[in-house]
C-alpha positions as CSV (number, residue, x, y, z in Angstrom):
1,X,57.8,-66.1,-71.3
2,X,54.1,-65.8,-72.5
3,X,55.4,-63.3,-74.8
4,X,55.9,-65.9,-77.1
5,X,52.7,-66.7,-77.4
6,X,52.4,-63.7,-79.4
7,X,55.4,-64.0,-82.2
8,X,55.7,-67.8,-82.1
9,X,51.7,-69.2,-81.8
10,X,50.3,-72.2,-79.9
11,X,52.8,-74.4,-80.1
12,X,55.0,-72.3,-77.8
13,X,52.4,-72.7,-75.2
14,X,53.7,-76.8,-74.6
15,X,57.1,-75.5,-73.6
16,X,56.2,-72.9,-71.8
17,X,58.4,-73.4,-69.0
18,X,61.2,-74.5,-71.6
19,X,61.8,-71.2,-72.1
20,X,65.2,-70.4,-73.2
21,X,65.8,-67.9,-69.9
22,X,69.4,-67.0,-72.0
23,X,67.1,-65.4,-74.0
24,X,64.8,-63.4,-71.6
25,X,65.2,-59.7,-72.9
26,X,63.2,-57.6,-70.6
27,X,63.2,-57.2,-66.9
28,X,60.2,-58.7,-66.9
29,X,61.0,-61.8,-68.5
30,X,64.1,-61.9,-66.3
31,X,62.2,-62.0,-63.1
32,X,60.1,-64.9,-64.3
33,X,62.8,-66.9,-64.9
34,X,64.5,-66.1,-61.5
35,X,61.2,-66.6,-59.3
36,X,60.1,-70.2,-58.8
37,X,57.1,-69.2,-57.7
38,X,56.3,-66.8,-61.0
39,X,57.9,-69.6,-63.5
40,X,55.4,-72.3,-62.1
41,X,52.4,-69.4,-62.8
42,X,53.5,-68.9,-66.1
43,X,53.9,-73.0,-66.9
44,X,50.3,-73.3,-65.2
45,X,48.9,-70.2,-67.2
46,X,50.5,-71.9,-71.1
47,X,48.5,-74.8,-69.8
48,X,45.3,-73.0,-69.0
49,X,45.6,-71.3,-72.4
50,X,46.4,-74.6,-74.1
51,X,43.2,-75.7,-72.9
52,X,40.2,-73.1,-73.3
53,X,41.4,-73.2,-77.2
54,X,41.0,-76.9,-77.1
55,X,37.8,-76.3,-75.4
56,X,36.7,-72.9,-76.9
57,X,38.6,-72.8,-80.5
58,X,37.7,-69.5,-81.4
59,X,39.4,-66.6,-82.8
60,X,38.8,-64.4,-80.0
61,X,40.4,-66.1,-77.4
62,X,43.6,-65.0,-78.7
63,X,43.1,-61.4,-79.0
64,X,41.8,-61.9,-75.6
65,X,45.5,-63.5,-74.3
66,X,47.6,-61.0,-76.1
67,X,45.3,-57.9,-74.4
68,X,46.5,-59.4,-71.0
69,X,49.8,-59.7,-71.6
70,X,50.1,-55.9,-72.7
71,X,47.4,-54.7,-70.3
72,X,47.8,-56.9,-67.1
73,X,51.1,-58.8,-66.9
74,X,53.4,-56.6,-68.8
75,X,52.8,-54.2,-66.5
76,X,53.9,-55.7,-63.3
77,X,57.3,-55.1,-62.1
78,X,57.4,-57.7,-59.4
79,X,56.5,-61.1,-58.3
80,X,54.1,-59.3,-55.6
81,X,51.7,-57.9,-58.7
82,X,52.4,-60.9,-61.0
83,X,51.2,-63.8,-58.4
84,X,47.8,-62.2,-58.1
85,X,47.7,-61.3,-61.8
86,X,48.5,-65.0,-63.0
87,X,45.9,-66.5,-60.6
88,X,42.8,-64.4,-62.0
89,X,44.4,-65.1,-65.4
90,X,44.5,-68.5,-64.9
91,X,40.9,-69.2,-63.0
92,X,39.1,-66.7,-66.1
93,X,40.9,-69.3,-68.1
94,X,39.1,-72.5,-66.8
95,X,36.0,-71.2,-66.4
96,X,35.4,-69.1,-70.0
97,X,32.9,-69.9,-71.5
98,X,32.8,-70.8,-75.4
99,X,31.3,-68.8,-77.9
100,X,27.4,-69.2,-78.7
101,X,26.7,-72.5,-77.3
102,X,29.4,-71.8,-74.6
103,X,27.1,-69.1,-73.0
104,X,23.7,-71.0,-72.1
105,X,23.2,-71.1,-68.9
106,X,25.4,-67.9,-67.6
107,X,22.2,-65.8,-66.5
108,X,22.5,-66.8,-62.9
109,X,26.8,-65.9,-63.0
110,X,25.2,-62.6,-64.4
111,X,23.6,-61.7,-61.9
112,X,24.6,-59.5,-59.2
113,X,26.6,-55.9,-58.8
114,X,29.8,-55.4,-60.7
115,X,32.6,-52.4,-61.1
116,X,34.5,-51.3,-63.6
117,X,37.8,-53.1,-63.2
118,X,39.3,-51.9,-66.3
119,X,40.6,-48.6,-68.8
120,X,37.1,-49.1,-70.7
121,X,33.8,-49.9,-69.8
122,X,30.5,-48.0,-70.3
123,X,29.3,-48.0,-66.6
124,X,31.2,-47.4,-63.4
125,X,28.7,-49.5,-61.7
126,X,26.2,-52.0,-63.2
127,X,23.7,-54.4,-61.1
128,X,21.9,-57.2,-63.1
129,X,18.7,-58.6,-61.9
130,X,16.8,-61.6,-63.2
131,X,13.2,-61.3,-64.7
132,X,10.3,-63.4,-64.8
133,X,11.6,-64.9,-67.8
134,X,14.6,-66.6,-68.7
135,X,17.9,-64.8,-69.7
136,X,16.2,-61.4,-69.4
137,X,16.1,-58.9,-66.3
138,X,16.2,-55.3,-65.1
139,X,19.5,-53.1,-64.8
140,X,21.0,-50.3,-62.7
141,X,23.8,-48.3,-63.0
142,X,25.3,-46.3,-60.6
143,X,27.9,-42.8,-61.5
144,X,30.7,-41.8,-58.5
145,X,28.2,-44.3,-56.6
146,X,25.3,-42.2,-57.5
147,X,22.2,-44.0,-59.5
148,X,22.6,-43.4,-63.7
149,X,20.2,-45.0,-65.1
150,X,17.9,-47.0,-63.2
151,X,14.9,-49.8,-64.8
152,X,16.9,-50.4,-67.9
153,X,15.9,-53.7,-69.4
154,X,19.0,-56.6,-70.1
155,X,18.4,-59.5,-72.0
156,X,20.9,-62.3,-73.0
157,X,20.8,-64.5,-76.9
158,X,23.5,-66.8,-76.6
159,X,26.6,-64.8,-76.2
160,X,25.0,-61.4,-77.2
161,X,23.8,-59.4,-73.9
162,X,21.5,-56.8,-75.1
163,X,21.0,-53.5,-72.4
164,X,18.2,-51.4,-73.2
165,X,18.5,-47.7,-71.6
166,X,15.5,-47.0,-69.7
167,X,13.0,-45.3,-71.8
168,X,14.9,-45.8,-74.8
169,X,13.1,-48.2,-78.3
170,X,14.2,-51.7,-78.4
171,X,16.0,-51.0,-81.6
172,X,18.4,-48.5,-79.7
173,X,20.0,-51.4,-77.4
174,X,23.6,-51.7,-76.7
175,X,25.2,-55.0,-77.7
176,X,27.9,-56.4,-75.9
177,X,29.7,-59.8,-76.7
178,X,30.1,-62.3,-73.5
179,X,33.2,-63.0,-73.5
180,X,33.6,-64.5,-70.1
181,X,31.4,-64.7,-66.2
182,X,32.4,-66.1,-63.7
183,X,31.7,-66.2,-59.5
184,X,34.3,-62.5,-59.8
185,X,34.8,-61.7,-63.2
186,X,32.8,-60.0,-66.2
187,X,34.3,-60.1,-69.5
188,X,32.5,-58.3,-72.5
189,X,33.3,-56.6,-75.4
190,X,31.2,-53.6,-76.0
191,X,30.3,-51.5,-79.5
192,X,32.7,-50.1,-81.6
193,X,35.9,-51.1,-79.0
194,X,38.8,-53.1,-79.6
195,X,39.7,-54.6,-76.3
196,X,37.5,-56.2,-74.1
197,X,35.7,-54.4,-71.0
198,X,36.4,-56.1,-67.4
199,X,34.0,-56.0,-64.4
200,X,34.6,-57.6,-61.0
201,X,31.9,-58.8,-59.0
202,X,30.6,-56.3,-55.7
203,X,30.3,-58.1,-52.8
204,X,28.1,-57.1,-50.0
């Protein structure tokens, strides 16, 4: 269904679950439009998309949406991964946060532990704790759960989250985009990559 989104735009997205099922060329497709349960995800999901690009009308967002659709959705074979797959979709959808001005006020959905959750991604393991000043902190990272670098300096300028290695000049920082935090989920997009890097939130 969502596949649409990438060869017919946004306005495909208000008839999402219009989709003309006659038409539903992949297996994939066809099991949307035979589960009830995976039809109403994907009429919920075109909504949630609908929405963050009224609330967040950047160019980014739909780079973003066409990732997860090759890298997430498309490669579910059953309702059993899709369910689960539509649901983080859909809650990283209402809570993303808009570029620049969309990212004040994240620090404290920053911080905490977090693990690689996706095929790129610098660290393995990353922990971000707050300093004695706003939107700045300390950083960890752990390798095969074994500390990597440990004391390196984080600090965040509107959507721009800056990690400084430990013992490394200010000028040498890594710069990530913010693309999305929430209570689970860390969206960012790091140096020189393409498609975005996904963390999920450790608990203890």
């Amino acid at each position: 269904m969502l596949l649409a989104l990438i060869i017919g735009g946004d306005a495909i997205l208000a008839r999402a679950a219009g989709f003309d099922c006659r038409k539903a060329g992949t297996p994939l497709e066809r099991t949307i439009c035979q589960d009830p349960v995976a039809s109403a995800l994907d009429e919920q999901l075109a909504a949630a998309y609908r929405d963050a690009g009224q609330r967040c009308p950047d160019a980014g967002l739909r780079t973003e949406q066409q990732l997860w659709l090759h890298e997430v959705r498309n490669v579910c074979r059953d309702v059993a991964c899709l369910a689960p797959a539509y649901r983080t979709r859909i809650a990283e959808l209402h809570t993303r946060q808009c570029r620049a001005e969309g990212c004040a006020g994240v620090e404290q959905r920053l911080i905490g532990a977090w693990r690689q959750a996706s095929a790129v991604g610098s660290f393995e393991e990353i922990a971000f704790v707050a300093g004695s000043s706003p939107n700045q902190g300390r950083f960890d990272t752990w390798l095969h759960r074994r500390p990597e670098f440990v004391n390196g300096r984080w600090q965040l300028e509107a959507c721009e989250l800056r990690l400084l290695l430990p013992g490394e000049p200010d000028a040498s920082a890594m710069r990530m985009t913010l693309r999305s935090v929430d209570a689970d989920h860390l969206v960012v997009l790091e140096p020189d990559q393409t498609r975005p890097a996904r963390y999920r939130r450790v608990r203890p």
